[in-house]
VEXDO-415856 format. One record per residue (C-alpha): residue in three letters; x, y, z. Coordinates in nm, 3 decimals. Layout:
<marses>
  code        x        y        z
   ALA        X        Y        Z
...
</marses>
This chain:
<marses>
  code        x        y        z
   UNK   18.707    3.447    7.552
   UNK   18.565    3.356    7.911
   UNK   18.829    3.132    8.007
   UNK   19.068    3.357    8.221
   UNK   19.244    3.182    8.532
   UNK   19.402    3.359    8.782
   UNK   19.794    3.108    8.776
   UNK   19.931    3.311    9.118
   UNK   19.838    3.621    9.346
   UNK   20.024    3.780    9.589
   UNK   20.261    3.908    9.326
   UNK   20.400    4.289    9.381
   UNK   20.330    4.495    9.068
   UNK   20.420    4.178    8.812
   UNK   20.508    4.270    8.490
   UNK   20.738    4.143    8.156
   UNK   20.625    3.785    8.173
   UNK   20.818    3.565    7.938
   UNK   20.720    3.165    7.920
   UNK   20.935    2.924    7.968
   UNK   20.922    2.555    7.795
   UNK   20.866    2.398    8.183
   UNK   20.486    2.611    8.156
   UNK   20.647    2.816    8.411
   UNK   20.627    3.198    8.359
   UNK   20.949    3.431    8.439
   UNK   20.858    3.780    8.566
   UNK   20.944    4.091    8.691
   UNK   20.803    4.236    9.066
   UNK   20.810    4.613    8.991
   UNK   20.747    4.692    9.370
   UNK   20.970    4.405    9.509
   UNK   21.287    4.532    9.301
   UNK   21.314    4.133    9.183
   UNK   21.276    3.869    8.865
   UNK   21.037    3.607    8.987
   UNK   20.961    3.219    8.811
   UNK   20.607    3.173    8.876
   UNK   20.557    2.789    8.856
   UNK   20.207    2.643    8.695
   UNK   20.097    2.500    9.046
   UNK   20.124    2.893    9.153
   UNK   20.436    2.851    9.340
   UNK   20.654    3.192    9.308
   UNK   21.096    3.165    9.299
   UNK   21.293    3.456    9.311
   UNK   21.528    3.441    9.034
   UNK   21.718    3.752    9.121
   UNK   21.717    4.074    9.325
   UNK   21.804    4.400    9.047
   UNK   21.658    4.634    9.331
   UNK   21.515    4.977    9.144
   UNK   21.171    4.873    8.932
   UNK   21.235    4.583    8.719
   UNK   20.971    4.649    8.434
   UNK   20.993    4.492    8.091
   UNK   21.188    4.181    8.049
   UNK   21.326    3.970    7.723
   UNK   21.596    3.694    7.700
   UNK   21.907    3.809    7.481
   UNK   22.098    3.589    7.236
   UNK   22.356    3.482    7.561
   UNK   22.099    3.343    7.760
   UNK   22.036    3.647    7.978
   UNK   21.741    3.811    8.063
   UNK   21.731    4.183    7.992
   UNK   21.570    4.401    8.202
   UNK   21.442    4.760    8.146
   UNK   21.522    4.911    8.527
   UNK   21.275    5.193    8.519
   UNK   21.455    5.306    8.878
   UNK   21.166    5.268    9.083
   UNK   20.879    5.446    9.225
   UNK   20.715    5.499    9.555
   UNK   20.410    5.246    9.612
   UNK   20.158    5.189    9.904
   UNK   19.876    4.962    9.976
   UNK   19.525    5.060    9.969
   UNK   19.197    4.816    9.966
   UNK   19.471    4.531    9.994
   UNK   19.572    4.611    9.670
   UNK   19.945    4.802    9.563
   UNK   19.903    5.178    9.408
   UNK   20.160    5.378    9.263
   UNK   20.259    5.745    9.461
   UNK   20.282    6.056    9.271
   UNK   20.650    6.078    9.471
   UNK   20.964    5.921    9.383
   UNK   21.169    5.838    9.713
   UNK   21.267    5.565    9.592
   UNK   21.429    5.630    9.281
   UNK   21.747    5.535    9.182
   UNK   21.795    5.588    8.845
   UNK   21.690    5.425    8.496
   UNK   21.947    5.121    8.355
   UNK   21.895    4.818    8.118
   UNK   22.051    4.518    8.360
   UNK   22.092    4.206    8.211
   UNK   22.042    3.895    8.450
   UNK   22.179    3.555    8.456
   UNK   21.875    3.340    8.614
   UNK   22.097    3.039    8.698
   UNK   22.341    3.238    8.899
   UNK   22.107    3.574    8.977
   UNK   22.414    3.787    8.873
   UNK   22.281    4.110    8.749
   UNK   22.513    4.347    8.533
   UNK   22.434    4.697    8.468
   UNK   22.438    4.780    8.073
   UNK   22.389    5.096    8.023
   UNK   22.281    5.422    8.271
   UNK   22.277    5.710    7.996
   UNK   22.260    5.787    7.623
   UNK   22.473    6.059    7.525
   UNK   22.560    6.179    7.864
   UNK   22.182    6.211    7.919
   UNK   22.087    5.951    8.207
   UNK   21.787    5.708    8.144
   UNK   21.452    5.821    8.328
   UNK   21.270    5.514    8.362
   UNK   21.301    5.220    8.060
   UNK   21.007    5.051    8.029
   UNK   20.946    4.804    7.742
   UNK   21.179    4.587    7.554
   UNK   21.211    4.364    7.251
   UNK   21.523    4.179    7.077
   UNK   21.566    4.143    6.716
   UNK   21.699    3.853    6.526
   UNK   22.040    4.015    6.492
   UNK   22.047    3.996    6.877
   UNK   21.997    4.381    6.888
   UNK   21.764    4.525    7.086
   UNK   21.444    4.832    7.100
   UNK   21.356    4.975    7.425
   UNK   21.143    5.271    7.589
   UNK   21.220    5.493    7.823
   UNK   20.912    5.590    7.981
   UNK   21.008    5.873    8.176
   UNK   20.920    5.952    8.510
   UNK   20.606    6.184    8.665
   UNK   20.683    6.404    8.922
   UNK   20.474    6.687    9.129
   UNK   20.475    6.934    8.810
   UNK   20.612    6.805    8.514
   UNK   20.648    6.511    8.306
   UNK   21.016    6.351    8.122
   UNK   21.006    6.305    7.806
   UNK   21.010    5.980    7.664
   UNK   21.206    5.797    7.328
   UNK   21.298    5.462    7.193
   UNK   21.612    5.337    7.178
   UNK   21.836    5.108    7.026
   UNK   22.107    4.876    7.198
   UNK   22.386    4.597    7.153
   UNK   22.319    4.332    7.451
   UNK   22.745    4.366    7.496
   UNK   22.758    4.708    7.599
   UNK   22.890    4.850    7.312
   UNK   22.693    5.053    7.205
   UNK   22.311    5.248    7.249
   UNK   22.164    5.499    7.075
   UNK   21.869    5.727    7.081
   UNK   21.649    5.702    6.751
   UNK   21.339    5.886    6.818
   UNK   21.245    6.157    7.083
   UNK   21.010    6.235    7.163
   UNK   20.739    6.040    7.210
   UNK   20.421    6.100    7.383
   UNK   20.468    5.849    7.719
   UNK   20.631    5.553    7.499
   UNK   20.553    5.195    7.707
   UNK   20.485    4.882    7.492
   UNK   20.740    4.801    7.163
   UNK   20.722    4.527    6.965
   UNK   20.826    4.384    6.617
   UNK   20.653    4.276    6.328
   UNK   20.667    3.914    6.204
   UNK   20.913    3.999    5.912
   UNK   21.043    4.289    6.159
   UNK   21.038    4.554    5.916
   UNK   20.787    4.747    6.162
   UNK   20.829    4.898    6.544
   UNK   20.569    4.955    6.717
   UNK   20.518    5.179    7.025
   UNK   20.221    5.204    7.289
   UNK   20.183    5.566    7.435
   UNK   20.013    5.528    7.768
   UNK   19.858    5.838    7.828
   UNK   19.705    5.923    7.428
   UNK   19.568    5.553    7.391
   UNK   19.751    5.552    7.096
   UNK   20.036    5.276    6.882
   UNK   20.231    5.430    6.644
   UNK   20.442    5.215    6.382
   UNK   20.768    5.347    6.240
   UNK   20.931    5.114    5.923
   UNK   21.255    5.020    5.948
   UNK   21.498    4.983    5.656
   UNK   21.766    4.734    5.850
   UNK   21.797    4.653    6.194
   UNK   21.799    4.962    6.435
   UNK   21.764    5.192    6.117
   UNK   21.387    5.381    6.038
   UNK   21.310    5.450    5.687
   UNK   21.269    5.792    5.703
   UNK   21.510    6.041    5.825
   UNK   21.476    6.270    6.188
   UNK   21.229    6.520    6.181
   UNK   20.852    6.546    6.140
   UNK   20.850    6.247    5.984
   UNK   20.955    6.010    6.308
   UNK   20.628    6.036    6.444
   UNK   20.538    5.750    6.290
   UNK   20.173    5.616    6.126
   UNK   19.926    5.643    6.414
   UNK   19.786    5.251    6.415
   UNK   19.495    5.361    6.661
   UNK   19.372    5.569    6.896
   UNK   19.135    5.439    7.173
   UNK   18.839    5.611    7.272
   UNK   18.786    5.782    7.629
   UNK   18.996    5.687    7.926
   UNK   19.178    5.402    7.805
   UNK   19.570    5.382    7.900
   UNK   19.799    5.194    7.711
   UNK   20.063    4.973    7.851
   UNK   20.351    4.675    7.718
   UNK   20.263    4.523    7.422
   UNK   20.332    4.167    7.186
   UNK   20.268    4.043    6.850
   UNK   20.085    3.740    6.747
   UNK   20.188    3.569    6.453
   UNK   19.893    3.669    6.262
   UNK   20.097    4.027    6.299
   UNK   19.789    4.137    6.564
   UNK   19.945    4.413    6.834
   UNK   19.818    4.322    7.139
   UNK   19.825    4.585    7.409
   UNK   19.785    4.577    7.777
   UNK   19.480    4.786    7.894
   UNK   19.461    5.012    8.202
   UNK   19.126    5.147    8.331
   UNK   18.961    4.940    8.083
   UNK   19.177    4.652    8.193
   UNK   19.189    4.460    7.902
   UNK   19.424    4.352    7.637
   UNK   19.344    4.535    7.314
   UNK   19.383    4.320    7.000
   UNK   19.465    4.508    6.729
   UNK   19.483    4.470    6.343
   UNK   19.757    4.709    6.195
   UNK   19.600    4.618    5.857
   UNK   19.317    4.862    5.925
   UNK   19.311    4.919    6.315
   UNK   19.012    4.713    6.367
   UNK   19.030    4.600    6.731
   UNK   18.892    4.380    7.008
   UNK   18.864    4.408    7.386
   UNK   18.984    4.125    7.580
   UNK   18.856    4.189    7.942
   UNK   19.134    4.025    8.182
   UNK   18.922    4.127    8.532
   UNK   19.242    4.357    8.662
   UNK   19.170    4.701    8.571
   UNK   19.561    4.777    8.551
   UNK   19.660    4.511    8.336
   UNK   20.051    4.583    8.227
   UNK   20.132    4.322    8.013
   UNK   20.079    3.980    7.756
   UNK   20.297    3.703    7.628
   UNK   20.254    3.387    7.447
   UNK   20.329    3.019    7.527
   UNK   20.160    2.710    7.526
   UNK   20.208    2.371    7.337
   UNK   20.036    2.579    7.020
   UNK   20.154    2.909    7.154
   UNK   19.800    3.015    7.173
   UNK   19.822    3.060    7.590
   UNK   19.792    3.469    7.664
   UNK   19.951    3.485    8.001
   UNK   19.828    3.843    8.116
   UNK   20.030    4.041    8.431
   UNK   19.728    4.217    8.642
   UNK   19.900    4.508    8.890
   UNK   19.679    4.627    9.102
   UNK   19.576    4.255    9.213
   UNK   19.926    4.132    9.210
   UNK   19.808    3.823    8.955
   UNK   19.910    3.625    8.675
   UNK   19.650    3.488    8.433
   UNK   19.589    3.281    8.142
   UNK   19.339    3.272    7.897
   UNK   19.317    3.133    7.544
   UNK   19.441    3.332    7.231
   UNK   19.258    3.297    6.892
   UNK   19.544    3.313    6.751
   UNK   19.917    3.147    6.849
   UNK   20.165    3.442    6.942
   UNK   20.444    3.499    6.786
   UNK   20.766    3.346    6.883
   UNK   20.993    3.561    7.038
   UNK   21.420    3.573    6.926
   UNK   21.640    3.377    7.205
   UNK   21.337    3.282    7.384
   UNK   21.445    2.933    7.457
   UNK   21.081    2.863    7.430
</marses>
């Protein structure tokens, strides 16, 4: 697949792109603290300002987009291109905000689970009961690392829940097709794990060693593993840093393919199109948006009004 075009540039640290029936793309500008509508001809809107770091994005079952606030972090330019700081001035927390993109009203869900605050929520995904799976990534600081989990939410508020920590620097989720299957992309093993589910927001097996999960792969050398979707053949796909890629892989038998995007921190991949068979790739450290075609159509997401 040679056919990758660059849509729009100048973008801050995009991320969570979800299409839109127009051909437009809505996404998040981790650096900028906004939801952006990038149009086909290239031209950018802001949607809405949620200040902190916007990072993954999904619409909910009221129309809303949810967004996984993973509180910021501290950025500069270099070679005309943005790079994350190993400092966090700028932090202001972890939240899931959900956004209103006809108004740009943005509500605060949730800050904490259990009177333990969210570091920095990263990926998101909604299930067809209108529930919803997200990461929290954790932060870095000087000398340590947070510790990340996956979590499960109601888009009212009501209610959130921790259901596995931890994990190993959890970024990506997704669903399978029937959506008896999470899947999780650790960033800094190269690895996706898969848990089964038994009912929405419940795994099959119980807490302990057991809720690591089947390891789906493991990449070789220095490959980082970012957000994630699923095709409708049930393929993970998996943004790519350092090799900056998406990874398209089989959880049949963890055969995989390397689809080179040109933006060696490449965050994220969603689906649209007439056939659904449009990849539209977030690349960070060039600030772009690109397209390329998908062997296979994507899999339609819950309440994306798609």
């Amino acid at each position: 697949m040679s056919d990758v075009e660059i849509i729009a540039e100048g973008l801050a640290f995009p991320e969570g792109p979800i299409a839109m029936p127009d051909g437009s793309v809505i996404l998040v500008e981790i650096a900028a603290g906004k939801l952006s509508r990038v149009y086909p001809d290239g031209r950018v809107q802001t949607v809405a300002e949620t200040g902190g770091g916007p990072n993954g994005a999904a619409f909910g079952p009221d129309g809303r987009i949810y967004v996984c606030n993973n509180g910021g972090f501290d950025t500069e330019i270099r070679d005309g291109k943005i790079r994350i700081k190993e400092t966090l001035n700028n932090y202001v927390g972890g939240s899931i905000q959900a956004v209103n993109i006809d108004t740009g009203a943005v509500e605060t869900l949730y800050t904490e689970v259990d009177g333990v605050p969210l570091k920095g929520p990263n990926d998101i995904v909604f299930d067809r009961t209108g529930g919803f799976w997200f990461t929290d990534h954790g932060k870095t600081h000087e000398r340590s690392v947070d510790r990340g989990g996956l979590y499960y939410a109601q888009p009212d508020g009501s209610s959130v829940r921790e259901v596995i920590f931890p994990i190993e620097g959890p970024n990506g989720v997704g669903l399978s097709p029937d959506e008896d299957v999470v899947y999780v992309a650790e960033t800094h093993t190269g690895r996706v794990r898969s848990w089964k589910l038994s009912s929405p927001g419940e795994l099959q097996a119980a807490f302990g060693k057991k809720t690591r999960g089947d390891v789906v792969i493991g990449l070789p050398g220095e490959q980082l593993l970012d957000s994630l979707a699923v095709d409708a053949a049930g393929h993970v796909c998996v943004a790519t840093i350092r090799n900056g890629g998406v990874t398209d892989i089989d959880p049949t038998d963890g055969s995989s393919v390397h689809v080179p995007s040109g933006d060696a921190l490449t965050t994220n991949v969603c689906f649209g199109g007439p056939d659904m068979r449009t990849a539209f790739i977030t690349g960070s450290l060039t600030g772009t948006l690109r397209k390329v075609t998908w062997p296979r159509p994507g899999l339609k997401l819950n309440f994306n009004p798609y």
